[in-house]
C-alpha beads as a LAMMPS data file, in Angstrom:
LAMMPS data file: protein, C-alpha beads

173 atoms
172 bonds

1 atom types
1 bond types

-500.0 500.0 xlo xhi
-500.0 500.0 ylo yhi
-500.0 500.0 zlo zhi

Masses

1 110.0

Atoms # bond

1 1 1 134.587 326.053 446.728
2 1 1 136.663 329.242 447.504
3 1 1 137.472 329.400 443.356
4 1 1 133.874 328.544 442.551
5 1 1 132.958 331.308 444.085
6 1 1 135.423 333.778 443.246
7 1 1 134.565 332.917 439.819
8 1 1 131.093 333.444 439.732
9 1 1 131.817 337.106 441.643
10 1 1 134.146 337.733 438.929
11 1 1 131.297 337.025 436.192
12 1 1 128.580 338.887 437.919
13 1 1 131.537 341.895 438.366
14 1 1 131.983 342.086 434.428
15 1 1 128.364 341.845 433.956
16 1 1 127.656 344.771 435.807
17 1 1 130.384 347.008 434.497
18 1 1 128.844 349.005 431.824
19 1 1 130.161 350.744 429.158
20 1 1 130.046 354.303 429.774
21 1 1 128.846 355.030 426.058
22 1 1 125.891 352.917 427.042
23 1 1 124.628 354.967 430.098
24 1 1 121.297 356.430 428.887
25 1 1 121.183 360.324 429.620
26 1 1 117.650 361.757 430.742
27 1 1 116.210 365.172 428.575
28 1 1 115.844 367.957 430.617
29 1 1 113.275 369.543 427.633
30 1 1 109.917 370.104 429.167
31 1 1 107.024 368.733 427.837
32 1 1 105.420 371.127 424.884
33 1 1 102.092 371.674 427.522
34 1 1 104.118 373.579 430.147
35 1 1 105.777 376.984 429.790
36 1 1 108.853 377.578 431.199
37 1 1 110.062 379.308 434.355
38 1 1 112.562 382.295 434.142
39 1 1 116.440 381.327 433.521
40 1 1 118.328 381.633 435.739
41 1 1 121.466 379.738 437.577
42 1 1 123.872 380.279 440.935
43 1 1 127.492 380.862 440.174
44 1 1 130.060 380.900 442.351
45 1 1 130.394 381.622 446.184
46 1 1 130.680 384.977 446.268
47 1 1 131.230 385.596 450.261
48 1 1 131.032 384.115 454.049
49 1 1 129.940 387.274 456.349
50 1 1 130.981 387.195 459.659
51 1 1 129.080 389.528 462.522
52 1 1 131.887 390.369 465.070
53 1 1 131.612 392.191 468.124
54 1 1 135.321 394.287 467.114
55 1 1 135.766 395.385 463.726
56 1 1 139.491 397.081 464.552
57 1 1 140.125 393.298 466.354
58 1 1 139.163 391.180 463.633
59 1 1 140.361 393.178 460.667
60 1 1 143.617 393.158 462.906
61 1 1 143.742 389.580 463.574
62 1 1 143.187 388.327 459.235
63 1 1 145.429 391.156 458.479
64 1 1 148.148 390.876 460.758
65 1 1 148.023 387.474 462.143
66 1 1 146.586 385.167 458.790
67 1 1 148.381 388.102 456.287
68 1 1 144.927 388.366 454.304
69 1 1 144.386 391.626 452.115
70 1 1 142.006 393.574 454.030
71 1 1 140.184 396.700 452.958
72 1 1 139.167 399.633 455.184
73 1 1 135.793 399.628 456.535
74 1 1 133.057 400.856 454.548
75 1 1 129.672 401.746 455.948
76 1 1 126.915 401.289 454.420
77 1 1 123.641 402.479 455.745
78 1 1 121.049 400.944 453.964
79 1 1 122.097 397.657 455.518
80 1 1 122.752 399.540 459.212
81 1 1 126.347 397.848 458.640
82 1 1 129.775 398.247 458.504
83 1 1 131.825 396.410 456.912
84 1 1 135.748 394.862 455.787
85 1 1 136.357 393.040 453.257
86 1 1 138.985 389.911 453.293
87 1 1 140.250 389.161 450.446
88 1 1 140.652 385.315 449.862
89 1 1 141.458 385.149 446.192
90 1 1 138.728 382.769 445.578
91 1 1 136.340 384.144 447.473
92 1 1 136.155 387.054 450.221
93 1 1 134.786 387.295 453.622
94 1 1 132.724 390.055 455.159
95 1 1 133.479 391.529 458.466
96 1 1 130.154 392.593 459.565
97 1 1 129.810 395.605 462.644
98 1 1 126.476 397.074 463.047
99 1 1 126.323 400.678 462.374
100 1 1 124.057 401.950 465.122
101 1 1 121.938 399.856 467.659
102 1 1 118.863 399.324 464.676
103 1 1 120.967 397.379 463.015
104 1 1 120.538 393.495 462.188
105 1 1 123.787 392.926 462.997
106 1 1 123.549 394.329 466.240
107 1 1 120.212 391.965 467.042
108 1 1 122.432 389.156 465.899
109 1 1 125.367 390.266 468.254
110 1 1 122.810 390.117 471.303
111 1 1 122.393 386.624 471.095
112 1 1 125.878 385.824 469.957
113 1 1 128.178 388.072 472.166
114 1 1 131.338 386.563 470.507
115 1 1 130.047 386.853 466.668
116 1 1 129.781 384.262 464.621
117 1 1 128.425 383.696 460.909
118 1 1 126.249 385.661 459.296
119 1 1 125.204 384.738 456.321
120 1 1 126.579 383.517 452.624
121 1 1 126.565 385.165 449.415
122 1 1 126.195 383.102 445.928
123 1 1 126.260 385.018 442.513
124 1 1 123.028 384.947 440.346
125 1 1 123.308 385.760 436.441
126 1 1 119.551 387.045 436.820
127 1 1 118.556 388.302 439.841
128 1 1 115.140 389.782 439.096
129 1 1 114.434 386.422 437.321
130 1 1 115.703 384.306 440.650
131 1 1 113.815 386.635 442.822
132 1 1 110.712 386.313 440.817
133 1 1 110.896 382.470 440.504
134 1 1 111.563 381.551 444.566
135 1 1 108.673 384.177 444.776
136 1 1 106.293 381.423 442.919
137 1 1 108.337 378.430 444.755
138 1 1 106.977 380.298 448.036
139 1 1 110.650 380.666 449.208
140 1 1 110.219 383.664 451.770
141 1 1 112.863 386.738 450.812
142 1 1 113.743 389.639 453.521
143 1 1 112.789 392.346 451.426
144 1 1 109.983 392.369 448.170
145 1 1 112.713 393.469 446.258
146 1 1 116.373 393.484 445.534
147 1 1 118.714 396.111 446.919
148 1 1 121.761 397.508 446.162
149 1 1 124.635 395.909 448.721
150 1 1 127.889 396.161 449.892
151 1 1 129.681 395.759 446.592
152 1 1 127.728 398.192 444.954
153 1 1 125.097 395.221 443.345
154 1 1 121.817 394.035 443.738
155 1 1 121.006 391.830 446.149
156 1 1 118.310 389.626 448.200
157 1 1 118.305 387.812 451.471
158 1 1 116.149 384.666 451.654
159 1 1 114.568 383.762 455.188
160 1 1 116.774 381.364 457.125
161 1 1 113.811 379.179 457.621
162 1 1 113.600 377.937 454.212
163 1 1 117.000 377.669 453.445
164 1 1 118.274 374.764 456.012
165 1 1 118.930 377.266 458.695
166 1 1 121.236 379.247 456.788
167 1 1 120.720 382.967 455.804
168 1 1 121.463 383.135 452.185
169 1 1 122.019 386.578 450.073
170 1 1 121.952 386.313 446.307
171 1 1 123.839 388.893 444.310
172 1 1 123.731 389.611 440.716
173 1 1 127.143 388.858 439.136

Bonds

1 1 1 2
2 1 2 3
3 1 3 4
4 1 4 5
5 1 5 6
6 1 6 7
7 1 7 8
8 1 8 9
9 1 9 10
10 1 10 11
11 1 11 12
12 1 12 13
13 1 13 14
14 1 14 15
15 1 15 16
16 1 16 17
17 1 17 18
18 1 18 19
19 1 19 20
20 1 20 21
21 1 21 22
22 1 22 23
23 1 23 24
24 1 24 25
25 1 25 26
26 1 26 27
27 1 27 28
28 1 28 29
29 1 29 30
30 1 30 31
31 1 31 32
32 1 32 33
33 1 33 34
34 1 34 35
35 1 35 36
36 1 36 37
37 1 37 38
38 1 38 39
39 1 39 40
40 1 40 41
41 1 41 42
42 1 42 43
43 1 43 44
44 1 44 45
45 1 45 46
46 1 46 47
47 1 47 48
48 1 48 49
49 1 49 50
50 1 50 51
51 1 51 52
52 1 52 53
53 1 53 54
54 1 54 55
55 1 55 56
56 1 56 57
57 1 57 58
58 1 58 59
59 1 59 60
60 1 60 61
61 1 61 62
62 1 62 63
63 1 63 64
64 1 64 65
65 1 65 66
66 1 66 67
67 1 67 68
68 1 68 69
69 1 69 70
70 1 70 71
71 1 71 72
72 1 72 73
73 1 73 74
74 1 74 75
75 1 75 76
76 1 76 77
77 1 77 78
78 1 78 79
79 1 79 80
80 1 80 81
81 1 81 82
82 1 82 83
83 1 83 84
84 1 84 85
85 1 85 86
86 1 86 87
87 1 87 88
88 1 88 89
89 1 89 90
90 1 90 91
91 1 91 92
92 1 92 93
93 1 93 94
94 1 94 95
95 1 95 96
96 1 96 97
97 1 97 98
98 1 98 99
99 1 99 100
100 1 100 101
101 1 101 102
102 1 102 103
103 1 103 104
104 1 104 105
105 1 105 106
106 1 106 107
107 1 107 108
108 1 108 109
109 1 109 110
110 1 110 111
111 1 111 112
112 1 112 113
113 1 113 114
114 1 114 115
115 1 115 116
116 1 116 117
117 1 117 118
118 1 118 119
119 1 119 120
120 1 120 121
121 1 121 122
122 1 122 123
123 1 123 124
124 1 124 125
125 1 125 126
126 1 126 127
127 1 127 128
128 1 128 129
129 1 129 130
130 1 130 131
131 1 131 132
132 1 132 133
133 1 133 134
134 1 134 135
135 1 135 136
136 1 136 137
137 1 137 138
138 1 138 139
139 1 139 140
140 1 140 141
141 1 141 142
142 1 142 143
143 1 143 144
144 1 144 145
145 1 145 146
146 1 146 147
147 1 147 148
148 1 148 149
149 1 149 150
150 1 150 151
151 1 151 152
152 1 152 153
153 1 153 154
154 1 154 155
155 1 155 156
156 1 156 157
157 1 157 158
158 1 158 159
159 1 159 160
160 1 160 161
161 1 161 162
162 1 162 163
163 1 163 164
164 1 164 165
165 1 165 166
166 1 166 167
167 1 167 168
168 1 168 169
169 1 169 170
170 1 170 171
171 1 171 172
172 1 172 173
């Protein structure tokens, strides 16, 4: 009975092995009637940001302890921050610091004394087209409009609410 049944496993097994040239593909061309959205698409991760309590400490600690490239800190106003880049080499983190007590960062460092992620970054090849299409997808953004950010592009936070929990900034590539 043990080979009667290994059999007929064996020709159920072959019968569902299919070909891969005979998996059907699905179009992804929209019917004639509706008009299409803007194009756009995410790229790569561009950046973790980390709010810490120390800049001097933790741009000590990946320089000198991990042996990260790590660049001097650069304020940067519009965003009440200051911030370090780590270099990764496939990516880079962002050492946040608030630059004065207005600061989000600073609001963020009340409730987490120690620091703690921030937010990630994911490149956009269209950012006015992204912003404009979560805009109609009722995806709630921080600002009405992109600003220029840390690395000199524009960029846009989306509310943490409707992203999973996570605060997400897009950034034009």
């Amino acid at each position: 009975m043990g080979f009667q049944w290994l059999f007929n496993f064996s020709g159920l097994f072959s019968r569902l092995c299919i070909p891969v040239s005979t998996v059907r593909t699905f179009s992804t061309s929209q019917p004639s009637n509706q008009v299409p959205g803007p194009v756009w698409s995410l790229g790569r991760l561009n950046h973790v940001a980390i709010a810490v309590p120390d800049l001097d400490k933790a741009k000590a600690f990946y320089k000198n302890v991990l042996g990260a490239q790590v660049s001097e800190a650069v304020p940067v106003p519009e965003h009440g921050v200051s911030v370090v880049f780590v270099n990764l080499g496939n990516t880079k983190m962002e050492l946040l610091h608030p630059l004065g007590k207005d600061s989000p960062i600073a609001g963020f460092l009340q409730k987490n004394k120690a620091g703690g992620m921030h937010h990630v970054c994911i490149e956009v090849d269209n950012i006015n087209a992204a912003v404009m299409d979560l805009k109609e997808k009722k995806i709630r953004r921080l600002s009405e409009e992109a600003k220029i950010g840390a690395h000199g592009k524009p960029v846009i936070f989306l509310h943490p609410k409707d992203c999973g929990g996570v605060l997400v900034e897009l950034e034009q590539a």
